[in-house]
N, C-alpha and C positions, 0 to 999 in steps of 0.2 A: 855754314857750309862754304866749302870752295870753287867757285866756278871757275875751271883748271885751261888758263889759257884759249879761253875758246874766243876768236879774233873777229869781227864784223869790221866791215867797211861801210860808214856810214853816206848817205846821198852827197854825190858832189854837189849839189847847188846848196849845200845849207855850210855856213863856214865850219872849217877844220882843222887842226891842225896832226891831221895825222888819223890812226884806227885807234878804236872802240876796244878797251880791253874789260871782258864781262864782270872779271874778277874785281875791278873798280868798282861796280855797282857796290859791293856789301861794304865797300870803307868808306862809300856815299852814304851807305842807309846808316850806318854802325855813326857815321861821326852826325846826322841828323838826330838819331835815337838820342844819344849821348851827350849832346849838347858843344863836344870839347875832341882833339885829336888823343889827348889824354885818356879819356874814357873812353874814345870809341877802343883805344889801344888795348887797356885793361879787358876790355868785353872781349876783343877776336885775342886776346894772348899772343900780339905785337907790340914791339916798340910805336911809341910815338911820334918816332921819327919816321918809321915804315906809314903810317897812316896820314902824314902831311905829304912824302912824297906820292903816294896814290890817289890823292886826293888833287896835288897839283898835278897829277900824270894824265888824270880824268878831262880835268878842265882843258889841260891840253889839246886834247883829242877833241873837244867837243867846239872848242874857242870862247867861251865866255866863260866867267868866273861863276862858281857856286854857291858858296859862303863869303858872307862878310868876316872877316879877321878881326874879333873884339877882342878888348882886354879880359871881359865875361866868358870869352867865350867864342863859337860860330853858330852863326846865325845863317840859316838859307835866304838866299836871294828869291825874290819874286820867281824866274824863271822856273830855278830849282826847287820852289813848291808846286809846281805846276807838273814838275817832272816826277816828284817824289814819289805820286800812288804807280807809276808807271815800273821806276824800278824797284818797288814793293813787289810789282805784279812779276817782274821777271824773277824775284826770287820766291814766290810764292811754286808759277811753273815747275822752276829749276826743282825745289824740291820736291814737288808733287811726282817730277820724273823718277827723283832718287827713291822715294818711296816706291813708285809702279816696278824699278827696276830691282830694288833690293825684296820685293812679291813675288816677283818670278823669280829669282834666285831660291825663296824659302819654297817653291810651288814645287815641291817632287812627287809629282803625280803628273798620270795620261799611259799612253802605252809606249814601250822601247823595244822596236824590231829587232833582233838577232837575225844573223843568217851566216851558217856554217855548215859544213862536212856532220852527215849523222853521227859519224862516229867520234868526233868533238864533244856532238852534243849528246849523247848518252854517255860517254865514258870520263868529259871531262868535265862540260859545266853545269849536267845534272848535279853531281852533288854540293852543288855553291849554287843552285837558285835559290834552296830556303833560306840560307842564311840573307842572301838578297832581297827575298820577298820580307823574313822577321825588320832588316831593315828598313826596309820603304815598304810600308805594306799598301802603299796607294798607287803604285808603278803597276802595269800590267805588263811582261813581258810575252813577247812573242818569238817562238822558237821556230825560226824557219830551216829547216833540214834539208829542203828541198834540193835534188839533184844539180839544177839547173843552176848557175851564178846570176845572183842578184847585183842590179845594179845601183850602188850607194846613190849615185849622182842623180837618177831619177828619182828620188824616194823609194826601191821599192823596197829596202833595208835602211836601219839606221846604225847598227852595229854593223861588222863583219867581223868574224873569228877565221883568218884564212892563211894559208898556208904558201906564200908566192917567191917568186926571183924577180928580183931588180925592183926596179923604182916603182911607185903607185901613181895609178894615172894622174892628170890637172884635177886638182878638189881634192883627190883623198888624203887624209892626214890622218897620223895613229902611231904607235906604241911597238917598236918590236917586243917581243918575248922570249923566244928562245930560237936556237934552232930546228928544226922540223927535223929530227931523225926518224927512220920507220927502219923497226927489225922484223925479224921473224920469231916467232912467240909459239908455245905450245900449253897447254893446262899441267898442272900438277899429278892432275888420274893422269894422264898420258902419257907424261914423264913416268911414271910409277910402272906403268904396262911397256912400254915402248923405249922406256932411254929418251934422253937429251941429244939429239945430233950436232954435231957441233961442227962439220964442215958439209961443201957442197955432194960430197960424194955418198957422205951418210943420208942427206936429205932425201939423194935420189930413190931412197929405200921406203919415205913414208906418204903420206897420202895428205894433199893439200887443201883445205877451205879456199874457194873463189870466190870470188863475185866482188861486193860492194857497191858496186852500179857507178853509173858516171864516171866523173874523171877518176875516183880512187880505184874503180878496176883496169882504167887505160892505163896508170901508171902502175896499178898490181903486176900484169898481164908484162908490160914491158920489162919488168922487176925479173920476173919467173922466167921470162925470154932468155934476156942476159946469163942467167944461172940455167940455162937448160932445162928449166923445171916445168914449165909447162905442162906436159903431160902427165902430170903429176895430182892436177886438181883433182879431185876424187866428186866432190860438191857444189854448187855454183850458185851463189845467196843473190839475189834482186838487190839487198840493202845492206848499210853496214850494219845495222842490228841482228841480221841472219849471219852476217859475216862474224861479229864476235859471238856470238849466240854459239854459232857451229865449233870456234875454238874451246871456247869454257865448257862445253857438252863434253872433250875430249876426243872430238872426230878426226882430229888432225890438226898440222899446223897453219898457220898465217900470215903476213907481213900485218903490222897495227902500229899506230904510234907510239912511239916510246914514250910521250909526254901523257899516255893515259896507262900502256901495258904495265910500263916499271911501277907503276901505283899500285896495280890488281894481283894482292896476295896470292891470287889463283895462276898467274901466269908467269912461266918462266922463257926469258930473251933464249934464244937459240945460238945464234950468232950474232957479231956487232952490226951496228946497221954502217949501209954504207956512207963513205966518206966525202965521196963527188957529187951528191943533188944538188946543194949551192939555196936548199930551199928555207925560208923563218918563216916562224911563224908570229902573225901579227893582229892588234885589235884595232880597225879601220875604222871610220867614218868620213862623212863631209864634212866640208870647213860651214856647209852652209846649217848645220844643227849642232855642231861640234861644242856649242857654249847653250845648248837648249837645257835646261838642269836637271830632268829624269834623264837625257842620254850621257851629262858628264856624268851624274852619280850611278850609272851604269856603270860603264868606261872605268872611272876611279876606281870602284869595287872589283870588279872584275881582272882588270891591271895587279891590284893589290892581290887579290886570292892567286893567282896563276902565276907571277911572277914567286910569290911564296912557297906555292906545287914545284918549283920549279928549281928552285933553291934547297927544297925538302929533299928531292931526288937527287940532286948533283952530292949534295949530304950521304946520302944512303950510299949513293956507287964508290964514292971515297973512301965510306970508311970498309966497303966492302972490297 
């Protein structure tokens, strides 16, 4: 193995001429093993001129000589047998790390917090958990729905699937996706009884699903404003699951994300969504779990399935 530049300063009061480079050790050990700068060369799959100069590069560092220079051969000096089970020991560590680090790389298992908008998680990463659990089936994922915004940087998520403007606070790092459109959508019974309305003055004729709770109904509510539609709701859901519940039933229409509605057979766009929210959407985390290996191979999977949702729809409208 390679010990990749990692630099120590060794005590002033012992002579020096200079730092400790770690990577020395194994052309110390390799030319002990080996008998010869030759062999130790052949062993690491270097020239043998590369393994004299790191060998003279050591002793440098260190101030005394290592080996004797025979015509046989090299020979360690008295000092450098003294030394030798020492830098055994630091490569023995070194490795022992590589291994402990390359276990937790293979460890994809424990639990990976989500936390999104309900109506993410019913309509878009419901159908991409099994295939996430068929692959890791030792990851426990937890689907946080909850109203309220979690906060990455405390723990109390490790994922976020959210939908923001501008930059992400200090910590968070992640993936955009797509843009965040949200239209207005009706069912296909609906359409079939009622017609497709297709501008604001047709709307004013039919009857609205509210609700959704939290932020998705402060900015439903402002949506409806703008369009004069407000008194329009007819129904008023607690959650987004009553909220698409109440569309698909055929009770009326709704504003939903386009990144789940253009997906659902059952539901037709009304009008385009608007062009001024400014808003992506994105898969967030901490820098400080961000390399934990159930939350990359999260992250990864998830990245991959959604970005492809994503790409399948832009397909669809194109050729449509």
């Amino acid at each position: 193995m390679v010990l990749r530049n990692r630099r120590m300063t060794l005590c002033p009061l012992m002579p020096t001429g200079g730092t400790l480079d770690w990577n020395d050790l194994r052309y110390f050990l390799a030319v002990a093993r080996e008998g010869s700068t030759l062999a130790a060369g052949r062993a690491l799959r270097v020239s043998q001129t590369t393994v004299a100069r790191r060998i003279a590069a050591l002793e440098g560092s260190i101030g005394f000589p290592l080996f004797d220079k025979r015509q046989a051969g090299y020979k360690l000096t008295p000092i450098a047998e003294d030394l030798l089970p020492l830098a055994a020991r630091v490569e023995a560590e070194a490795l022992q790390f590589v291994d402990a680090a390359g276990a937790r790389t293979r460890q994809l298992e424990g639990t990976v917090r989500i936390t999104t908008e309900e109506v993410y998680a019913i309509a878009l990463l419901a159908p991409m958990l099994r295939e996430l659990h068929d692959r890791y089936p030792d990851i426990l994922i937890e689907v946080d729905a909850s109203q309220h915004l979690r906060d990455l940087g405390s723990g109390e998520a490790d994922i976020a699937l959210r939908s923001t403007i501008g930059d992400q606070p200090s910590g968070i790092v992640g993936r955009s996706l797509c843009i965040d459109d949200w239209a207005l959508y009706c069912s296909r019974d609906y359409a079939a009884r009622n017609g497709v309305p297709r501008s604001v003055r047709e709307l004013k004729k039919h009857p609205f699903v509210g609700g959704g709770g939290g932020n998705l109904w402060r900015h439903y509510e402002a949506f409806l404003k703008s369009l004069g539609l407000q008194d329009r709701v007819a129904v008023h859901h607690a959650t987004s699951a009553g909220l698409l519940s109440g569309v698909r039933s055929g009770f009326g229409i709704a504003v939903l994300p386009c990144i789940a509605a253009d997906a659902d057979p059952e539901l037709i766009r009304c009008l385009p969504p608007r062009q001024d929210h400014g808003r992506t959407l994105w898969l967030l985390t901490h820098e400080r779990v961000r390399y934990m290996p159930a939350v990359r191979a999260v992250i990864d999977f998830l990245y991959d399935r959604i970005s492809r949702h994503v790409r399948q729809l832009e397909a669809k409208e194109a050729a449509a």
